[in-house]
C-alpha positions as CSV (number, residue, x, y, z in Angstrom):
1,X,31.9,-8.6,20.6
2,X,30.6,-8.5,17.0
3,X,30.8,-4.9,15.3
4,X,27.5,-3.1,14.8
5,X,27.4,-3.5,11.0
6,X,27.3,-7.2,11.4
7,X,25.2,-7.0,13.7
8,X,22.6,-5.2,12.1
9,X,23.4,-7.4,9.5
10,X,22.6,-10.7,11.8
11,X,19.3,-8.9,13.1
12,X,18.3,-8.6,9.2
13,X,19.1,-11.9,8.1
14,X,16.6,-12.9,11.3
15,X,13.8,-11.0,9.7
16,X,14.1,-11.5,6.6
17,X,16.2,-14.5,6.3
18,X,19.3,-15.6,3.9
19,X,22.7,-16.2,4.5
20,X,25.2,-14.2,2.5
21,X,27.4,-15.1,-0.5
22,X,26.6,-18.9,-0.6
23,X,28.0,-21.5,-3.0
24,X,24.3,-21.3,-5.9
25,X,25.6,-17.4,-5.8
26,X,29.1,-17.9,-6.7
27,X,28.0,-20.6,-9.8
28,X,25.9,-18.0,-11.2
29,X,26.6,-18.4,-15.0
30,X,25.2,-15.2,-16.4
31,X,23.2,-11.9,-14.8
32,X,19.5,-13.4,-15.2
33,X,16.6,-11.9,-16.4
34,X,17.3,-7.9,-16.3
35,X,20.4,-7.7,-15.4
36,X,23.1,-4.6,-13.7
37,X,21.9,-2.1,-15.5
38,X,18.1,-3.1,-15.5
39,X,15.5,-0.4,-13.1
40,X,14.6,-3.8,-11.7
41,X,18.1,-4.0,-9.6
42,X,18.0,-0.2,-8.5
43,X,14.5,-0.4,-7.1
44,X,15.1,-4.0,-5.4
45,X,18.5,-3.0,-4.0
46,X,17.4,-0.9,-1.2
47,X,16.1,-2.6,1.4
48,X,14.4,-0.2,3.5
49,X,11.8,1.1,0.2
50,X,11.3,-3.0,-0.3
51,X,10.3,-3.6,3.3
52,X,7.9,-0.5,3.6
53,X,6.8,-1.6,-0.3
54,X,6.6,-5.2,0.7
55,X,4.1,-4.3,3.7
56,X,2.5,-2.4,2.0
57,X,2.0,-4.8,-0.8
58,X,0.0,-7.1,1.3
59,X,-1.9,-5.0,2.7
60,X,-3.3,-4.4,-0.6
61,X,-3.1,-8.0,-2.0
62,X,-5.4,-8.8,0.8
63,X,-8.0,-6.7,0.0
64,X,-9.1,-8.7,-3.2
65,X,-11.3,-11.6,-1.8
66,X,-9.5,-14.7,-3.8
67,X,-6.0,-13.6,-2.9
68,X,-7.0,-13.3,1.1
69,X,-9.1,-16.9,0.8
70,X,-6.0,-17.9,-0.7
71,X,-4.0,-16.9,2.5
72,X,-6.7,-17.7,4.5
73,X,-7.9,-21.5,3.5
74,X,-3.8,-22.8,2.4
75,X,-1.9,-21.2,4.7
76,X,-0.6,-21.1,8.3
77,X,-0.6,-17.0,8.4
78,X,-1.5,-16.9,12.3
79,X,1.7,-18.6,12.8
80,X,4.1,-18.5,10.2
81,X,4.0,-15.0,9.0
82,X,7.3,-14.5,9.1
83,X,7.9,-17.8,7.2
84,X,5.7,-16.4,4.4
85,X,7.6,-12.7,4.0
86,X,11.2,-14.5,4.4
87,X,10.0,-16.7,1.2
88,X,9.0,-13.8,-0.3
89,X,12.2,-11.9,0.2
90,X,13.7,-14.8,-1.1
91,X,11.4,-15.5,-4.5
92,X,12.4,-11.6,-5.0
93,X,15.9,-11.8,-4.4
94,X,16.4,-14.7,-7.1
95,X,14.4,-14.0,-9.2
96,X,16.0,-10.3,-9.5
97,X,19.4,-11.3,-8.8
98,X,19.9,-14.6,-9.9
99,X,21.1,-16.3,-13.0
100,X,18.1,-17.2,-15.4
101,X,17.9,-21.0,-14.1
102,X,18.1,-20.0,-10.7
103,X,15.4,-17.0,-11.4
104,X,13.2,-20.0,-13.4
105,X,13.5,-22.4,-10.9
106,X,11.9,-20.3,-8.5
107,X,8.9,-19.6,-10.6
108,X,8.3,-23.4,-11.3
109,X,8.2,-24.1,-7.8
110,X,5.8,-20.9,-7.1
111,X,3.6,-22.4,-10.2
112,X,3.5,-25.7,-8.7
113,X,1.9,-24.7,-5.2
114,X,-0.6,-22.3,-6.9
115,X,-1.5,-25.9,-8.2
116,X,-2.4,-26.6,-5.4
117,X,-3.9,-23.7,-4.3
118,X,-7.6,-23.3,-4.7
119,X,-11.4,-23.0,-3.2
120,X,-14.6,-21.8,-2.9
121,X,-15.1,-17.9,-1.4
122,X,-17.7,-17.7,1.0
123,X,-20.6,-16.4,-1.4
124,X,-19.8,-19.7,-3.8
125,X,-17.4,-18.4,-5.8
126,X,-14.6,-20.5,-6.7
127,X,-11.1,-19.3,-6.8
128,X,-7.8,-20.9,-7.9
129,X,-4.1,-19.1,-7.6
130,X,-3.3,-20.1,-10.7
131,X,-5.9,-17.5,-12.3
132,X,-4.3,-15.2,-14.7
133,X,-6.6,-12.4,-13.7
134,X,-5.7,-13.3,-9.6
135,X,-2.0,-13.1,-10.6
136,X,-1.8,-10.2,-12.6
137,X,-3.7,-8.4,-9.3
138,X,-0.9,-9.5,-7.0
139,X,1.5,-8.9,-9.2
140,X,0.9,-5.4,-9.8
141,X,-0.1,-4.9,-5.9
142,X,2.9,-5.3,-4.9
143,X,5.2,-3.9,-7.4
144,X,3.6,-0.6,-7.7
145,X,4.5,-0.6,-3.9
146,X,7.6,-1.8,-4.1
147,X,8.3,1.8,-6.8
148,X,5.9,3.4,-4.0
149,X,8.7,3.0,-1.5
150,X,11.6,3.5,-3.8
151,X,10.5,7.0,-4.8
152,X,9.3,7.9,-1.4
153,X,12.6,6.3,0.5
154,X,15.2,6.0,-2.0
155,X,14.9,8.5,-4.8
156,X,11.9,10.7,-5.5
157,X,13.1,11.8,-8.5
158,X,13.6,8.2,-10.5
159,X,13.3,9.8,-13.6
160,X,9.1,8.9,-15.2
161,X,11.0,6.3,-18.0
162,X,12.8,4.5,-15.7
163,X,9.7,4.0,-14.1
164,X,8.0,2.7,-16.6
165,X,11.0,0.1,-17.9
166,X,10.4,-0.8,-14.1
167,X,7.2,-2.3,-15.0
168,X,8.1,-3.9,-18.5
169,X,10.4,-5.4,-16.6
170,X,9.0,-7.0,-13.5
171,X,6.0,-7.8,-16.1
172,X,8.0,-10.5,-17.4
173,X,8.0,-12.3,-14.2
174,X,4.6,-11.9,-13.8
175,X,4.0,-13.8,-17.4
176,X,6.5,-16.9,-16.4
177,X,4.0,-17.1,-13.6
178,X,1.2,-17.4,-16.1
179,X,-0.2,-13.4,-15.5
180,X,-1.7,-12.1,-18.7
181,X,-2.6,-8.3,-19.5
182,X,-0.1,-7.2,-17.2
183,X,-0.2,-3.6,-17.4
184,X,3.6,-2.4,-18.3
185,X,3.6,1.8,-17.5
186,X,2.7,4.1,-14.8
187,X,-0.3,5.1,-16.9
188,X,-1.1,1.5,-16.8
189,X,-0.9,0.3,-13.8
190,X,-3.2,3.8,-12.7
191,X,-6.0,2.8,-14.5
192,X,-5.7,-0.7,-13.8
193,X,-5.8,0.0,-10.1
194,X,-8.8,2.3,-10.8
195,X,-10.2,-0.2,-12.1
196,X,-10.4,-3.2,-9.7
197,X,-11.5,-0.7,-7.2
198,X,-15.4,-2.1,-7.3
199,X,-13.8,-6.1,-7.0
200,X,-11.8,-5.3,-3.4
201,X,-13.6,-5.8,0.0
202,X,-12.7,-5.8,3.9
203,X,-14.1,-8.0,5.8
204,X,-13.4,-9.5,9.3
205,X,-11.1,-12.2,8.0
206,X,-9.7,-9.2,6.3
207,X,-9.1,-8.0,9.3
208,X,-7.4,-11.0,11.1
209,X,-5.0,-11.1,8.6
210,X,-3.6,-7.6,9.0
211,X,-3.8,-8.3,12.8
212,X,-1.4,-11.5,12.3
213,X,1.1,-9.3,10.3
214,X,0.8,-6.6,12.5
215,X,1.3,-8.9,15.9
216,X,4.8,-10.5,14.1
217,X,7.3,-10.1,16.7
218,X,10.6,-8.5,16.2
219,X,13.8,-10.4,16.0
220,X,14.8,-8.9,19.0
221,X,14.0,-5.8,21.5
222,X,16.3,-3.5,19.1
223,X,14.5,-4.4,16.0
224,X,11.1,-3.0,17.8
225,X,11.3,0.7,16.8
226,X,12.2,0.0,13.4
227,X,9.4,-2.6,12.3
228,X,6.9,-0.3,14.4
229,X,8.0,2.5,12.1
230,X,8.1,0.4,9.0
231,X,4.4,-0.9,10.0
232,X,3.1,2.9,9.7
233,X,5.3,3.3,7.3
234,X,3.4,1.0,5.3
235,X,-0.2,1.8,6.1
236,X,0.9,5.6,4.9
237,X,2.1,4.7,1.5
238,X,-0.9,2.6,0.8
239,X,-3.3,4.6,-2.0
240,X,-5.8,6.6,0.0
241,X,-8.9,4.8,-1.0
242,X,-7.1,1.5,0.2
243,X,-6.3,3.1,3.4
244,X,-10.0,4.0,3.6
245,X,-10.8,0.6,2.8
246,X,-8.6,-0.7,5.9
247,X,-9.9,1.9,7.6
248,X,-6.6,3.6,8.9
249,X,-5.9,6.4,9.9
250,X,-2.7,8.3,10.6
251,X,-2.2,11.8,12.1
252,X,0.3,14.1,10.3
253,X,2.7,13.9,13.5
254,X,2.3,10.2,13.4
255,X,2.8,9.8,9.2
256,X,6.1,12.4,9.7
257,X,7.8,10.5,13.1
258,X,7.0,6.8,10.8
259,X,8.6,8.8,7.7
260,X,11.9,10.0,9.3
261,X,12.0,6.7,11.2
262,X,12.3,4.5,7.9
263,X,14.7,7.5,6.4
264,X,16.7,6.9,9.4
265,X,16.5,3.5,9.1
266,X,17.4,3.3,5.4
267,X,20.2,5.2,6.2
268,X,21.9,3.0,8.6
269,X,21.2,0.0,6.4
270,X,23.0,1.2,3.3
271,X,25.7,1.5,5.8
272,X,25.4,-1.9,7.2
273,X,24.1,-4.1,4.1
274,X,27.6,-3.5,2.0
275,X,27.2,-7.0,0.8
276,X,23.7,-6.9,0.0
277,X,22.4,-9.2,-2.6
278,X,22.6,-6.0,-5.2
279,X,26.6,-5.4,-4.8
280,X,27.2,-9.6,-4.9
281,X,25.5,-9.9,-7.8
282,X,26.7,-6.7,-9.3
283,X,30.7,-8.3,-8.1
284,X,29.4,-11.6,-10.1
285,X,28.2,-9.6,-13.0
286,X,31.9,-7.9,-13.4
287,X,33.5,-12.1,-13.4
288,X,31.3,-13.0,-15.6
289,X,32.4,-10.2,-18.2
290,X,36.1,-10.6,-17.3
């Protein structure tokens, strides 16, 4: 009978997908873009903040109308959700983790189906993935929500500078992905927010979007609680006048049992997740200096 740390570990890998220490791992040849003692590595090493943050991410991503036509015309969301946040866990995880050709390699290939990627929205208005101004918006959705759920899961007192050498950082990958004005501080990425406020909409496809994510099924039966409490989890760490926008809302008793839910269940995956993608590339970092 496996042990329960692997297999909580097996239940992860269902949700979220990879398999471990794996030969591209292993021939790392140097620490990547931000390396071991980068802000980048804290805030992505906990993977309790980056599921809450992830959710939460698209639930703001979707709000601008290019980005949901984007999901909506060139995907297969009804059906593959969990395809689409398993290749997102993954584009994170290299491109935070990996060496710089694995980290680059990843970006080419996201640059090559934005390519591909483009359309009318339904007043006329054409749209393209590829649009600097589209990319710097989904870029800073989701990682102000990915420092959202750090500071709210992990540590709420990340000290102001760190959190701003978070966003220099993650900028750059937002640039290789051809994102220009990328705001780079808290202060920043405020005003910027404030500011695309009167471009954002919800609408019914809106809607059937957040329906799909919310209707992905769990791995299995024991996975259920935790995802439920990650879902809410989600819709309370979202800015209030996205929230609105959504039209959620959350009692106090509801936000506090979601809140102690993912606490719980951040807890019990630090314990599992030894050999998370943080501490293998942190052991690879310490080879490489030898």
């Amino acid at each position: 009978m496996p042990s329960l740390r692997h297999a909580i570990v097996l239940q992860v890998r269902q949700l979220m997908g990879g398999t471990g220490d794996d030969t591209v791992e292993r021939n790392r040849r140097d620490t990547g873009l931000f390396g071991p003692g980068s802000a980048c590595w804290k805030v992505h090493g906990d993977l309790a903040g980056m599921m809450v943050g992830g959710i939460t991410a698209l639930l703001l991503q979707m709000l601008h109308p290019a980005a949901l036509a984007g999901v909506w015309d060139h995907s297969n969301f009804r059906h593959d959700m969990s395809g689409r946040l398993k290749r997102t866990a993954r584009f994170i995880a290299g491109t935070t983790y990996g060496d710089r050709t694995e980290a680059q390699g990843l970006i080419d290939r996201v640059r090559a189906i934005h390519r591909r990627v483009a359309g009318t929205l339904p007043d006329g208005t054409p749209y393209s993935a590829d649009d600097p101004d589209l990319l710097t918006w989904v870029h800073v959705a989701e990682v102000s929500s990915f420092l959202a759920g750090y500071l709210r899961y992990v540590d709420p007192a990340f000290p102001a500078a760190e959190q701003d050498r978070y966003y220099r950082e993650t900028a750059e990958i937002a640039r290789r992905l051809g994102a220009t004005n990328v705001p780079q501080s808290r202060a920043e990425v405020a005003a910027y927010l404030d500011a695309m406020r009167p471009q954002l909409r919800y609408d019914h496809r809106t809607r059937e979007v957040v329906q799909a994510l919310f209707a992905e099924r769990p791995p299995t039966a024991a996975a259920g609680p935790a995802m439920a409490a990650a879902f809410d989890a989600a819709k309370d760490l979202l800015p209030q006048w996205a929230a609105d926008l959504h039209g959620f809302r959350l009692s106090a008793a509801r936000r506090a049992v979601a809140r102690a839910g993912v606490r719980s269940l951040g807890r019990m995956l630090r314990w599992a997740l030894v050999n998370n993608a943080e501490a293998r590339a942190r052991r690879r970092a310490v080879e490489l200096a030898a």
